[in-house]
N, C-alpha and C positions, 0 to 999 in steps of 0.2 A: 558829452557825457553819456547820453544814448547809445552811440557806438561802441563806448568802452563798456556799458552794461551790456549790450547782444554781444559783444563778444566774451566778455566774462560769463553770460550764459552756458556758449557752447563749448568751454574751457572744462577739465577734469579739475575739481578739489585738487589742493596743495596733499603732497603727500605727506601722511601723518609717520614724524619719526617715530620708529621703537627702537626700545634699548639695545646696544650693541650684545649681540649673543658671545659668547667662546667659539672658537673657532670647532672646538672639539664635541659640539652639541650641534653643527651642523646637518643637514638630513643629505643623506646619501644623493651623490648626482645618479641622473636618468639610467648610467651607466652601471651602474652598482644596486639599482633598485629591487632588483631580483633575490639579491644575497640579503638586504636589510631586512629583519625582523619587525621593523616599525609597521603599524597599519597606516593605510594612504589618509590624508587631512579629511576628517570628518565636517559636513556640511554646516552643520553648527558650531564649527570654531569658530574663535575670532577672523583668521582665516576667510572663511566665506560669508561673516559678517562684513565686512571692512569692503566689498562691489556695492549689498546692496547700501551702504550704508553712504555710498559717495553718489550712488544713481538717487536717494533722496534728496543729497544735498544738491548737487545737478537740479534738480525740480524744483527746487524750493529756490535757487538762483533763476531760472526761468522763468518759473512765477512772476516771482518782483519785479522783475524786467520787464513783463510784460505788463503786468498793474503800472507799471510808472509809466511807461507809454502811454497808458490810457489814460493817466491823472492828466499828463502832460500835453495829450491833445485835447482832450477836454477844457484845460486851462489855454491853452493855446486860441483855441475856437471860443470861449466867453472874450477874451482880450481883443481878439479881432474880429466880433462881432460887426455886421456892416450894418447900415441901412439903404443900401443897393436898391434890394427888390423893393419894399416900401416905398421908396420915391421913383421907383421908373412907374409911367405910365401907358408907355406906348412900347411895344419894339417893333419895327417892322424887318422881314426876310424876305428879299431879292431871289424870286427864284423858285418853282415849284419842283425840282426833283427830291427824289428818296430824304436824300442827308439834309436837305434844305427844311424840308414837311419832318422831318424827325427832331431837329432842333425848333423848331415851331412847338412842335410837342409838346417836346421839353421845358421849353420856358413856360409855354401858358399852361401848364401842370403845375407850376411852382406857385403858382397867384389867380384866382379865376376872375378876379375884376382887371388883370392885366391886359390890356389890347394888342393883340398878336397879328400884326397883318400882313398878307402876302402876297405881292406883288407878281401877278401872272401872264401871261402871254395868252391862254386856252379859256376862253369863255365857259366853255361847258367843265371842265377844272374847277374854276370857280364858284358854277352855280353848287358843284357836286359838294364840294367843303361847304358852303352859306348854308344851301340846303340838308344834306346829309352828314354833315361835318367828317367826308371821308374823302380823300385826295381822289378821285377814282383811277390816276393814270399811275401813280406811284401809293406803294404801303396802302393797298384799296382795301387789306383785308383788316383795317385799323382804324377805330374809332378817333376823333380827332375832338380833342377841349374844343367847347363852343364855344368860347372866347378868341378862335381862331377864326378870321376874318379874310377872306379873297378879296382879289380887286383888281381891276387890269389897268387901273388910274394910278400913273406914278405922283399925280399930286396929292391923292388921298389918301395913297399908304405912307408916304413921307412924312405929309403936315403932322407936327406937332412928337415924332420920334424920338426917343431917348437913345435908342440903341439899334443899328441894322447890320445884318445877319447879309454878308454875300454868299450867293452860295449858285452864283453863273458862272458855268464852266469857262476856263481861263481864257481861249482862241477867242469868245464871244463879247467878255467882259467890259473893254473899253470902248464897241461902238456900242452895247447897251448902256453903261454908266454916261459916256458922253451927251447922249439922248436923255437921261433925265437931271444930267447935272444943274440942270437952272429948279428945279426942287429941292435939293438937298441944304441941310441947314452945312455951313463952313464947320460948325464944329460938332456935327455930328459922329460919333465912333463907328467906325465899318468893321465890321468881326468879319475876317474872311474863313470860309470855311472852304474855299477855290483852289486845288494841288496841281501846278504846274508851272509851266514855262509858255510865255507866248514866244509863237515859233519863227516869227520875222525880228523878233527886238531882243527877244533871247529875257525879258521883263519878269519880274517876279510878282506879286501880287501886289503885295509893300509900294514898288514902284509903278503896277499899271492906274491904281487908285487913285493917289492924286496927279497922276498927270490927264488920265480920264478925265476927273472934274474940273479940272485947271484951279486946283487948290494944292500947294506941296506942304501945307501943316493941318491937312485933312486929317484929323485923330485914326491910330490901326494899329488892329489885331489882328494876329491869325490863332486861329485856332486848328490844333491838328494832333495825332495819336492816334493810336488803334484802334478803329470804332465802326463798326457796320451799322447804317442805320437801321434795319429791321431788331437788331439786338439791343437799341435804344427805345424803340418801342415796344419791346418787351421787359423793357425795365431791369434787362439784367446789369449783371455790374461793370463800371464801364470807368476806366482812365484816362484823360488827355492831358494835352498842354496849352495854355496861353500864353503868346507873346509879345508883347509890345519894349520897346524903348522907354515908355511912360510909365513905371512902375506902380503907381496909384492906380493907373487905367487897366493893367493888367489884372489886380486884387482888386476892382470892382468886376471887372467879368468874370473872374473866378467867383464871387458872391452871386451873379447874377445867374451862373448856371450851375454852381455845385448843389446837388442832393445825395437821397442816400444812396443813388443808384450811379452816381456818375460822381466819379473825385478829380479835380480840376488842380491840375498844378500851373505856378508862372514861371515866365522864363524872360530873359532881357535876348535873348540871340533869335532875332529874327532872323536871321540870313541862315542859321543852321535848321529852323524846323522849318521854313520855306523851302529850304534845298532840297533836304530830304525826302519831304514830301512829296517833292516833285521827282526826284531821282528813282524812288521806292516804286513808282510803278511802272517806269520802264524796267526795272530787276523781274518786278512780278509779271511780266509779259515773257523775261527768261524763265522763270522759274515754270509757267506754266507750257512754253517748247518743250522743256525736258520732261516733265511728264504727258505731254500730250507722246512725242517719242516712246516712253517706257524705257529713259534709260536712266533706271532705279536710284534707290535713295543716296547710293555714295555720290552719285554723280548732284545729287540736286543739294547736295550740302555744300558741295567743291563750290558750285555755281554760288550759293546767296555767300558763302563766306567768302568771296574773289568779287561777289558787287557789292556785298559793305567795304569793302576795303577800296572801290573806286568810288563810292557816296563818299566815303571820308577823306580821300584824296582829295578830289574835287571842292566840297566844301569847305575845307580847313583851306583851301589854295584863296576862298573866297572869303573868308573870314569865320567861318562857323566854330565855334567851340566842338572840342572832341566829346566832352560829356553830355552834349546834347545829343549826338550823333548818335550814342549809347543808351540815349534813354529812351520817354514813350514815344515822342516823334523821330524816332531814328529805328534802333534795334524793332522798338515796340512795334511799331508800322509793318516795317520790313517784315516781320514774319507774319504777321498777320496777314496782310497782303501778297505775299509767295505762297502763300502754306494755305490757304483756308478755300474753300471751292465759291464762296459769296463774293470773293474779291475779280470784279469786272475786268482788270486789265489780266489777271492771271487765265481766264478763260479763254482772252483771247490769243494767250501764248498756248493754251492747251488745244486750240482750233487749230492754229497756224501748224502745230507741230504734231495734229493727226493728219495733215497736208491737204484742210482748206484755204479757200484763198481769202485774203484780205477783205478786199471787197464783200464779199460774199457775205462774213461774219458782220462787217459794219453795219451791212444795211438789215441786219437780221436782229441787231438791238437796241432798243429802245431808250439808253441811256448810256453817257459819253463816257469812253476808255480813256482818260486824259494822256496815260502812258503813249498812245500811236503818235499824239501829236508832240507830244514833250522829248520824243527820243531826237530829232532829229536838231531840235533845239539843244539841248543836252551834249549832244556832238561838239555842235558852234562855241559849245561854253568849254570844252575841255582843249580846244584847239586855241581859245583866248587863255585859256591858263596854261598853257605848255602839259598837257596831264594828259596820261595815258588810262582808255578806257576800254580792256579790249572784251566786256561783256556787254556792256552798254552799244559798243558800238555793233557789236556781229548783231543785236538788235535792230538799232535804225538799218543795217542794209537790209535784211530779212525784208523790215516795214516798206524800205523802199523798192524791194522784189528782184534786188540785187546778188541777193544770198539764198540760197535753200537752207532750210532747217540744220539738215544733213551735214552740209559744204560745212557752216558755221560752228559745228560740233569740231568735226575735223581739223579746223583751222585754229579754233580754241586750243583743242590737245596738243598741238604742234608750236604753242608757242614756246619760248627761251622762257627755262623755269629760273625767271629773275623778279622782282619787285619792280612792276613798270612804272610804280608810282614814284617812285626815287628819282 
């Protein structure tokens, strides 16, 4: 019903019949306008009444489209009113980087008697959040809800958890999970906030979790979409996705972290916003070669519009639906992460392709490019599906220091202008 109202919005009024005139009251064609005696249509006929009088109507279709949307999310939101946050009392998040400390934020902003705890590695980390309530090594320049709690004890950020928050980069995550898997409750929910591929087993998050804890009906989410954490801390406005298999558990973590600042959609296809999101930042390591290069904007459109089309290849080979592909974990991500200069792995396709070296950039930043390690994974996964990826892959060689920037342009151009994905 909404669709056919937005789109009867941007539709023109039905045109209004008038009377059929005599052919012989006709007004002179363009051709003969010279010789006619008539003066040209005055501005206040009917005439030049009858635009503005359909650009009102136009408006006025508009309007009510949009009041009905608002009746109908409003009714939408009393009906599915949750009591989510009200009964969580604990969450705790696996994890002190940026995106990990920014949904910490987040949720203990929703509720101040909520216990928000985070499990750390960095003593001096810790004391800095307990005592100053500011992460000092990540978002230092951000005040942090004191209801946010440190702690380098996996049994006493665990005990008694309603809901945790992963958010250890993918390579690490199994010998850390495995290490505290004798804490963890069996039916605890893990929100993964972790984009990648581990690069010996080719694992997706979904599958490193419960075989980490040696539980395979370990409850999981991911959560993913376009989202910088400093712009989460700044409260501006912000979209993702949740997705789970468990539809209920989906529409509680969407109650547990939607505000006004952040709109949470659910989704049943895990395997498409996992994919992507791990696919999305080996593109954004292309994306940011071609501007480190400076070979201009046709060229960097060619490029993200030639790796959506091998993300979607790929993932629909593995089960992903195409409309997630297209949405905020797909399309959403992808440009966010090519396009934006805050996105880590796009920087370091912008080093690579003012022709530093690899090395060189790794050890110059402070927080993990998940793209350097996911490409080569990535690779193994299009070679298991018979699927050709020839942007992804001039990628991994690049990483592997097999290709020059240059070579890989070259070899791009050069290929058979065919659909490799067929």
């Amino acid at each position: 019903m909404l669709a056919l109202m937005a789109t009867a919005a941007f539709l023109p009024p039905a045109p209004v019949l008038r009377p059929r005139i005599p052919t012989a009251r006709y007004r002179a064609s363009p051709i003969c306008a010279a010789a006619s005696d008539a003066p040209p249509p005055d501005a206040d006929t009917d005439e030049g009444e009858a635009p503005r009088g359909g650009r009102k109507d136009r408006r006025r279709v508009v309007r009510i489209a949009w009041e009905k949307l608002v009746r109908w999310s409003r009714s939408w939101r009393s009906r599915n009113r949750s009591d989510v946050l009200e009964t969580t009392r604990k969450v705790v998040v696996l994890g002190g980087g940026s995106f990990g400390t920014a949904m910490a934020a987040q949720v203990a902003a929703k509720k101040p008697d909520l216990e928000v705890a985070m499990l750390l590695r960095d003593d001096l980390v810790c004391r800095s959040i307990n005592d100053r309530h500011v992460n000092s090594k990540y978002l230092s320049e951000y005040s942090l809800p004191e209801n946010i709690v440190a702690t380098t004890s996996a049994s006493e950020a665990l005990a008694g958890a309603d809901f945790c928050f992963h958010a250890v980069p993918v390579q690490f995550s199994s010998s850390f999970l495995g290490s505290i898997s004798s804490y963890v409750d069996p039916k605890l929910p893990f929100i993964s906030l972790s984009k990648g591929l581990e690069l010996n087993t080719l694992r997706t998050m979904s599958q490193i979790i419960p075989l980490a804890l040696g539980n395979p009906r370990q409850p999981f989410i991911v959560l993913s979409g376009p989202s910088f954490a400093v712009e989460l801390m700044e409260k501006l406005p912000t979209a993702m996705v949740v997705a789970s298999k468990d539809k209920k558990l989906a529409s509680a973590v969407q109650q547990l972290l939607a505000s006004s600042n952040l709109r949470i959609s659910t989704s049943s296809d895990v395997t498409g916003v996992e994919i992507a999101g791990a696919l999305k930042n080996v593109l954004a390591i292309a994306a940011g070669i071609v501007e480190g290069m400076h070979l201009g904007n046709n060229c960097m459109a060619a490029l993200v519009a030639q790796g959506c089309s091998e993300i979607r290849w790929l993932a629909t080979k593995m089960g992903a639906k195409p409309t997630t592909l297209s949405g905020l974990s797909g399309s959403g991500d992808i440009m966010l992460t090519c396009f934006v200069n805050l996105s880590r792995n796009r920087n370091v396709g912008l080093r690579l392709g003012s022709g530093e070296k690899l090395g060189e950039i790794l050890d110059s930043m402070n927080q993990v490019a998940e793209g350097v390690s996911t490409a080569g994974a990535v690779i193994a996964l299009a070679q298991k599906y018979n699927v050709k990826l020839p942007v992804l892959t001039a990628v991994a060689r690049i990483i592997d220091n097999e290709l020059t920037p240059k070579r890989a342009v070259m070899e791009l151009m050069n290929l058979p202008q065919t659909d490799p994905g067929i």
